[in-house]
DSSP file (Angstrom, degrees, kcal/mol; ACC not computed):
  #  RESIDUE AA STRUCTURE BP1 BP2  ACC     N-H-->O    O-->H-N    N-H-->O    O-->H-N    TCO  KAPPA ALPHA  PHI   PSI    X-CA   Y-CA   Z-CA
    1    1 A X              0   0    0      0, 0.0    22,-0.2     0, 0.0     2,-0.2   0.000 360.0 360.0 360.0 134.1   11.6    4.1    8.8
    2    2 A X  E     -A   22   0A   0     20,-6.4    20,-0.7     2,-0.0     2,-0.3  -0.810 360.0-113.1-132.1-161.8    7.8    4.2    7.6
    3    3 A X  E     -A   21   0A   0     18,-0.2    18,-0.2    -2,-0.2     2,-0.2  -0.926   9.4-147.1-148.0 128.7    5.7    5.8    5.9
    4    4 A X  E     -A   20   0A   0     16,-1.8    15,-2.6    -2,-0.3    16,-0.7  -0.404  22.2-178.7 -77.8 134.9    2.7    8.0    6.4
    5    5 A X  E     -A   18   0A   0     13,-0.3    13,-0.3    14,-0.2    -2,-0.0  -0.963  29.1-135.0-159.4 132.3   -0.2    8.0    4.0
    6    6 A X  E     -A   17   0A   0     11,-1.9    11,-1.0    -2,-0.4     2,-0.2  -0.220  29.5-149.4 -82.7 167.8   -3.5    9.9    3.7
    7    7 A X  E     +A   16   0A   0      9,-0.2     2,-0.2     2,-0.0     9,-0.2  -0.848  27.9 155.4-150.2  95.7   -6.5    7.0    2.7
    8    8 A X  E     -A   15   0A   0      7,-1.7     7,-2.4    -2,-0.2     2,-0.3  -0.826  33.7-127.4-123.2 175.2   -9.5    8.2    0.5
    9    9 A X        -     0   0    0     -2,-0.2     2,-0.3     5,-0.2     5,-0.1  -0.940  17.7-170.7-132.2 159.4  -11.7    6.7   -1.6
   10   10 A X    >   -     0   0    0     -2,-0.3     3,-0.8     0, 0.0     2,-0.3  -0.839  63.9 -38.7-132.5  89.7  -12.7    7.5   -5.3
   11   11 A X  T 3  S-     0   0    0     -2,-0.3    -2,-0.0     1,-0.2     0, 0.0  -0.618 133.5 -21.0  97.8-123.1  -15.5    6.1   -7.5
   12   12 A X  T 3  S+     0   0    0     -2,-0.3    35,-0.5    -3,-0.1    -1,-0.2   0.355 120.9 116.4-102.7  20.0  -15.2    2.2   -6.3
   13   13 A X  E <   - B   0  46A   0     -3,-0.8     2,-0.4    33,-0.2    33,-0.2   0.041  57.3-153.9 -40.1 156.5  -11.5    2.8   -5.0
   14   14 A X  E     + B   0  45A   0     31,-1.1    31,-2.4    -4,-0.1     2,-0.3  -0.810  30.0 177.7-127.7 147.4   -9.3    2.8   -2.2
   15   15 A X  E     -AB   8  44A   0     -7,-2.4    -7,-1.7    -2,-0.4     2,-0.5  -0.988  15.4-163.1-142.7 143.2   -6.6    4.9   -2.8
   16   16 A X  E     -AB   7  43A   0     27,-2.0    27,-2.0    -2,-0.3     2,-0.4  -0.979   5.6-155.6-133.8 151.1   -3.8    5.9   -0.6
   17   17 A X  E     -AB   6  42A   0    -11,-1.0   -11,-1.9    -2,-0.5     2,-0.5  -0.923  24.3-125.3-116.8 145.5   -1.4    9.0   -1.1
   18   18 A X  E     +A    5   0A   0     23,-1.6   -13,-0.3    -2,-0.4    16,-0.1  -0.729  32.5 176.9-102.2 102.4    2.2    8.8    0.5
   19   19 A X  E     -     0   0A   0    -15,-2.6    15,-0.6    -2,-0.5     2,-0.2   0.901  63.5 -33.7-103.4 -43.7    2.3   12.6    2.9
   20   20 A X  E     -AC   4  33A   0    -16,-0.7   -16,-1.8    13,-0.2    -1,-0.5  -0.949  60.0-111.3-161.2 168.7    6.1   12.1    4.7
   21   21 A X  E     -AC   3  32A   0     11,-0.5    11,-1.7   -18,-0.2     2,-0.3  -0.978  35.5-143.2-114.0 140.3    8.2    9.3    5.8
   22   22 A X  E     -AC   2  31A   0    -20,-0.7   -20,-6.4    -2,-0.4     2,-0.4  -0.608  13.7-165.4 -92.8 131.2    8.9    8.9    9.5
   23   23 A X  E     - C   0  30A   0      7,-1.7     7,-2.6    -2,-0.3     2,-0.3  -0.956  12.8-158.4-117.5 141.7   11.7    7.9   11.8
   24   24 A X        -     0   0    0     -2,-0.4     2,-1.0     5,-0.2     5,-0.2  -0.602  17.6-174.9-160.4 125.6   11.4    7.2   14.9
   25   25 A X        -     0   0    0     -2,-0.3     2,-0.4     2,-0.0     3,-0.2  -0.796  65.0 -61.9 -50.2  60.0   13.5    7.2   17.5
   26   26 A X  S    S-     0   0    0     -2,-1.0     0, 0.0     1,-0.2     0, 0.0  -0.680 125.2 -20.5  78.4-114.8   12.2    5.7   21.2
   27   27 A X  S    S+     0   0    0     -2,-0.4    -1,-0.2     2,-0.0     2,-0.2   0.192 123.5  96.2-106.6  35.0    9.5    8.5   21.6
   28   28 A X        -     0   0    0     -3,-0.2     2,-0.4     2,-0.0    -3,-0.0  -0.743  52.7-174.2-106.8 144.1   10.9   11.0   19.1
   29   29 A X        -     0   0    0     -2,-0.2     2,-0.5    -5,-0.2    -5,-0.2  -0.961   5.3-162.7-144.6 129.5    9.3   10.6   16.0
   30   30 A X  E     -C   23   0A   0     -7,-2.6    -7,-1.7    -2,-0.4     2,-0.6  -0.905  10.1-138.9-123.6 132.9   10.8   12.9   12.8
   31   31 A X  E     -C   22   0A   0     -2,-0.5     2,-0.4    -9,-0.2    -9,-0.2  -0.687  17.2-173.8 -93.6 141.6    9.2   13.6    9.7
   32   32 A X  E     -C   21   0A   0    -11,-1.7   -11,-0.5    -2,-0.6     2,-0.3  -0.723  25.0-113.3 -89.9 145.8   10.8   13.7    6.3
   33   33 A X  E >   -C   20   0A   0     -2,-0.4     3,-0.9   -13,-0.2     4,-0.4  -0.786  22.4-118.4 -92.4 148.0    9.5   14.7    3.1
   34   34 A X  G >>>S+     0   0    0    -15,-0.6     3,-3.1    -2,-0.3     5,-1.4   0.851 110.3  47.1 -55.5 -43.7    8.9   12.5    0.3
   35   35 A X  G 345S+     0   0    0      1,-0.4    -1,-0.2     2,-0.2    28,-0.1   0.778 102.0  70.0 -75.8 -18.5   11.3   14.0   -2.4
   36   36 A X  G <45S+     0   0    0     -3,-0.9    -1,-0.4     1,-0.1    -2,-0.2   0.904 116.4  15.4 -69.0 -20.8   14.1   14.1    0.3
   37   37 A X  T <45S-     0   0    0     -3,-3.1    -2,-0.2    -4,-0.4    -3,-0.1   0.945 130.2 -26.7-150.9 -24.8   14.1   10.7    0.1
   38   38 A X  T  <5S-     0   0    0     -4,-1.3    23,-0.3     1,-0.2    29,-0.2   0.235  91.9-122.4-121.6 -13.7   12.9    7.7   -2.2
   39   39 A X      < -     0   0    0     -5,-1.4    22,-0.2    -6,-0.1    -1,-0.2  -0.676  44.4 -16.3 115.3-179.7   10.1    9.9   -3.4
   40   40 A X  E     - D   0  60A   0     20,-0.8    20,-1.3    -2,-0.2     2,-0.7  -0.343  55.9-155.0 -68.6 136.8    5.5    9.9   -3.6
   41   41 A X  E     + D   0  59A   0     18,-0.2   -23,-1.6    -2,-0.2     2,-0.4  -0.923  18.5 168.3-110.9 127.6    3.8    7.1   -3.2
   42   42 A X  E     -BD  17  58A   0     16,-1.8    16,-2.5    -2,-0.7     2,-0.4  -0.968   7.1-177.2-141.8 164.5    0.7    6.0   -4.2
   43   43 A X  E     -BD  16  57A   0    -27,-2.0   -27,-2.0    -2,-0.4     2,-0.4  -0.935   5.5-163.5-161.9 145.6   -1.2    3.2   -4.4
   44   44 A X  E     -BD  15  56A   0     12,-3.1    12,-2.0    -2,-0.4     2,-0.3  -0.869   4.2-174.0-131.7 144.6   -5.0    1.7   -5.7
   45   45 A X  E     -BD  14  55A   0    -31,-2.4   -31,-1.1    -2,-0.4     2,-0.3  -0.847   5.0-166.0-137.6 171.4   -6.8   -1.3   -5.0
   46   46 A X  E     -BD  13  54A   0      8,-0.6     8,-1.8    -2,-0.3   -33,-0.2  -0.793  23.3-113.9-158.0  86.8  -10.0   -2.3   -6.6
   47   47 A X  E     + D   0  53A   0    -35,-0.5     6,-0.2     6,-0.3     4,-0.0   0.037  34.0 167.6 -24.3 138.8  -12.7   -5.1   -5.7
   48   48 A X        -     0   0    0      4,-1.9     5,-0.2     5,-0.1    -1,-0.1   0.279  65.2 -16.6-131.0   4.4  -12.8   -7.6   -7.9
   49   49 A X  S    S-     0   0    0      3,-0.9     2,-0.9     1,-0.1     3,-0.1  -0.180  78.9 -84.1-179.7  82.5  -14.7   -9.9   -6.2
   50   50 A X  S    S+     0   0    0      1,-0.3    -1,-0.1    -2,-0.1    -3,-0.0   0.178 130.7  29.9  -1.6 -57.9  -15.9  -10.7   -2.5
   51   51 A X  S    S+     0   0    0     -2,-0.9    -1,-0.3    -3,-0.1     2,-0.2  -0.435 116.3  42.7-138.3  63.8  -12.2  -12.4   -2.4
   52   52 A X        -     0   0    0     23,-0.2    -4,-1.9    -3,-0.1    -3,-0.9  -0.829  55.1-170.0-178.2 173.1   -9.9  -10.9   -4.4
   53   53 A X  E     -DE  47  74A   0     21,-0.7    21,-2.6    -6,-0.2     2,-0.4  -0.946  22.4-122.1-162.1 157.1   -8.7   -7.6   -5.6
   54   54 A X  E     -DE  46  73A   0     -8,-1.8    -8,-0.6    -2,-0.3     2,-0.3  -0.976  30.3-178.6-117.5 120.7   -6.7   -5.7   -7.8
   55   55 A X  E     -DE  45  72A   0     17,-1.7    17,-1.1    -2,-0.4     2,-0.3  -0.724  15.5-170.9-126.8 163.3   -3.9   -3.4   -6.6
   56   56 A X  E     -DE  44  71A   0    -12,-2.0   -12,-3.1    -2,-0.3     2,-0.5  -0.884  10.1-177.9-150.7 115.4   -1.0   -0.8   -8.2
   57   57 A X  E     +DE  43  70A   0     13,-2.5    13,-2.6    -2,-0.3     2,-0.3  -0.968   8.9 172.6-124.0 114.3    1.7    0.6   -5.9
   58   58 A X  E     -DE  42  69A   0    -16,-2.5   -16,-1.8    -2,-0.5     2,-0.4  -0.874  21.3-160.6-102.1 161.1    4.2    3.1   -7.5
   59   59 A X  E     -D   41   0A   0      9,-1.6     2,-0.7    -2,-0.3     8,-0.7  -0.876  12.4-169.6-138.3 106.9    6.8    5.2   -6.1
   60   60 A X  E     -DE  40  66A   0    -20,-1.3   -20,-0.8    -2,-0.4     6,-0.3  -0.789  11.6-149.2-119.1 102.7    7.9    8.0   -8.3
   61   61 A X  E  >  - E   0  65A   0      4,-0.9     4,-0.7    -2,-0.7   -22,-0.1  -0.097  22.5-130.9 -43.5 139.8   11.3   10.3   -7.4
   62   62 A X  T  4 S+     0   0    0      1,-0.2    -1,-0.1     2,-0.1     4,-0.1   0.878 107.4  38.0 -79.5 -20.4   10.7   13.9   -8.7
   63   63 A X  T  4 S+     0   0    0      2,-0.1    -1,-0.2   -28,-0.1    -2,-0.1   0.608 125.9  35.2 -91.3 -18.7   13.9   13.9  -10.3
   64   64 A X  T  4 S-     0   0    0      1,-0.1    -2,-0.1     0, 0.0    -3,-0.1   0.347  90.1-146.9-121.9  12.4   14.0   10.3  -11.5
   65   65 A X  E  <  +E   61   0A   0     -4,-0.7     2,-0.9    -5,-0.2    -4,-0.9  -0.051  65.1  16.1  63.8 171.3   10.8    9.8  -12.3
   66   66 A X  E     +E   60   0A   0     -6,-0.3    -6,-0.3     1,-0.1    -1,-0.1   0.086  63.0 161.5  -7.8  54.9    9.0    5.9  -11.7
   67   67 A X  E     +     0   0A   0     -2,-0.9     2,-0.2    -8,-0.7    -1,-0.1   0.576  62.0  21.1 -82.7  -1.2   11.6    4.3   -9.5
   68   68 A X  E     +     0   0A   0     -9,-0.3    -9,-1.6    -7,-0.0     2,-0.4  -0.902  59.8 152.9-154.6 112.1    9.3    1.7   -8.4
   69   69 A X  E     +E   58   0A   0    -11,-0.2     2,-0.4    -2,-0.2   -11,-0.2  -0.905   3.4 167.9-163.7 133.6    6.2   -0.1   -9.2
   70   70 A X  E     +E   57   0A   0    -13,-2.6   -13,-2.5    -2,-0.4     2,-0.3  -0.984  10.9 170.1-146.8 152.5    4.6   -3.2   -8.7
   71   71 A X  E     +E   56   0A   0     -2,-0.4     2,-0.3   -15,-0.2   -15,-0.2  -0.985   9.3 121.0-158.6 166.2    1.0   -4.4   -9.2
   72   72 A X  E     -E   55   0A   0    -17,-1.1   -17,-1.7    -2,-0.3     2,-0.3  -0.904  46.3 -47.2-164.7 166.3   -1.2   -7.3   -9.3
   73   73 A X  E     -E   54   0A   0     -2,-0.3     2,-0.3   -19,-0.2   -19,-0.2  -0.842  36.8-158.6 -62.6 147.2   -3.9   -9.5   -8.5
   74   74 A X  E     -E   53   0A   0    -21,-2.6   -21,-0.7    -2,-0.3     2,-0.4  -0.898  11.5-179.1-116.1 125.9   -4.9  -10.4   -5.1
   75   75 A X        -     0   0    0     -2,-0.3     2,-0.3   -23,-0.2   -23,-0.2  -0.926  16.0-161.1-117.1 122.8   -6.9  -13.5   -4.0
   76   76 A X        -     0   0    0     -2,-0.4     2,-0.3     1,-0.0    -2,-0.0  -0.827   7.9-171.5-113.7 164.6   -7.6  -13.6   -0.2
   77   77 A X        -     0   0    0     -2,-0.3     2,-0.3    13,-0.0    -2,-0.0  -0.941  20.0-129.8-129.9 145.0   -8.6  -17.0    1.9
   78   78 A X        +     0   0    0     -2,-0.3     8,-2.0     5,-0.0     9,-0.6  -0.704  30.7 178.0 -80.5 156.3   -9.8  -17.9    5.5
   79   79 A X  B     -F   85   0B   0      6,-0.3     6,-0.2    -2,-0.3     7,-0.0  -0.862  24.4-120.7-139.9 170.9   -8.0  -20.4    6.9
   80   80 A X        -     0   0    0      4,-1.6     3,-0.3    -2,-0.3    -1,-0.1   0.112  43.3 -88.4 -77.2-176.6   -8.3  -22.0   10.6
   81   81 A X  S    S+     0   0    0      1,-0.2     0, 0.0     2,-0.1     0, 0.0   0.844 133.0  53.7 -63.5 -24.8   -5.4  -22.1   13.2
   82   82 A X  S    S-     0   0    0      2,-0.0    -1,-0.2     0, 0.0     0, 0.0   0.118 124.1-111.3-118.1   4.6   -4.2  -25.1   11.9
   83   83 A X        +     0   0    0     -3,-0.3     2,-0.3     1,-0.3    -2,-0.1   0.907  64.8 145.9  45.2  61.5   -4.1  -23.4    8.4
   84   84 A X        -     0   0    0      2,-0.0    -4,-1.6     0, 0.0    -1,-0.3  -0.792  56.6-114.3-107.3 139.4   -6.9  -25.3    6.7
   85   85 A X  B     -F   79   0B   0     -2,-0.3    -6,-0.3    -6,-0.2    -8,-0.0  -0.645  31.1-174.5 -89.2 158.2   -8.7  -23.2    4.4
   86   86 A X  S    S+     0   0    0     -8,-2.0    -7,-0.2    -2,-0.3    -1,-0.1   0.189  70.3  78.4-130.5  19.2  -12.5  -22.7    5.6
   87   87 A X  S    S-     0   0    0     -9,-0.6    -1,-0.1     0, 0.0    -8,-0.1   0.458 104.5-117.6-109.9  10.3  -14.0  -20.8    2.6
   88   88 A X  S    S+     0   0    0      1,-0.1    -2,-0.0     2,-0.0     0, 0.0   0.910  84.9 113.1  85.4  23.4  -14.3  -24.2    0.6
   89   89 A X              0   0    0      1,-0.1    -1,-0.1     0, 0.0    -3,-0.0   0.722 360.0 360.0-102.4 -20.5  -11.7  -22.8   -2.0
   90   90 A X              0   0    0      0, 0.0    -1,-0.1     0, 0.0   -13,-0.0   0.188 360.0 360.0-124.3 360.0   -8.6  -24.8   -1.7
């Protein structure tokens, strides 16, 4: 199962909105609607920094309301193959 989601942006945002969730099934692909089945998703991220970011993902059933939500800070790093960091952070 996935899940399909529109991507705009708002002020200094990224925001993504949760439109159906998809199965698919070789090259058959079927859509579902959110409320049939865990419910909307959305989710915002935020610069906080060249490298790092601030995110919120909820997922809220129309009949149970919030069923899901987790959010955070982000920090991201380059590393080599050899997984060595190369931005001089670690």
């Amino acid at each position: 199962m996935g899940l399909e989601m529109r991507a705009f942006v708002k002020g200094e945002e990224l925001h993504y909105a949760g439109v159906r969730y998809v199965l698919n099934f070789g090259w058959f692909r079927l859509g579902l609607p959110e409320w049939l089945i865990l419910g909307h998703t959305t989710i915002v991220e935020r610069a906080l920094s060249p490298n790092a970011f601030a995110m919120d993902f909820r997922l809220t059933h129309p009949c149970f309301g919030q069923v899901f939500r987790y959010s955070g800070t982000f920090v991201t790093e380059r590393v080599d193959v050899q997984g060595r960091s190369t931005c001089g952070c670690s």
